[in-house]
N, C-alpha and C positions, 0 to 999 in steps of 0.2 A: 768456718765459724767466725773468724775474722772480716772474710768477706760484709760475713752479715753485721757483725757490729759497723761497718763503716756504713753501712747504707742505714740504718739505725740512724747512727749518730749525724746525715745528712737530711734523712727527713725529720729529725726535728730542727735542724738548723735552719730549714727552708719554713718549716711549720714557724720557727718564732721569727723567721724575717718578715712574717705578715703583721707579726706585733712591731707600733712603732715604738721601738726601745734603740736606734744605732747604736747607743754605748754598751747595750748588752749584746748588743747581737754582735759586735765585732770582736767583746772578748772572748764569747762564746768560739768565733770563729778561730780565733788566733789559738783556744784552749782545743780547738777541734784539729787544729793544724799540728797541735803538740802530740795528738792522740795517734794522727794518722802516722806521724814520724815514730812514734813510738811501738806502734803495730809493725808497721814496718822494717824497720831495726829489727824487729822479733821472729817475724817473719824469715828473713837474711840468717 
């Protein structure tokens, strides 16, 4: 289940990097990086 939320949470990341927004998309990316550490950690 986690597997799948990460692949979730990268196709939309890929989906809004086709919008040009860089300031959003890098915070997105930086809050996606917090998620994956956080799954992680949970994971362990």
């Amino acid at each position: 289940m986690e597997w799948t939320t990460l692949q979730h949470l990268d196709l939309r990341h890929v989906g809004g990097g086709v919008v040009p927004f860089q300031p959003h998309a890098a915070s997105f990316h930086s809050h996606q990086a917090l998620v994956a550490v956080a799954i992680g950690t949970y994971i362990v």
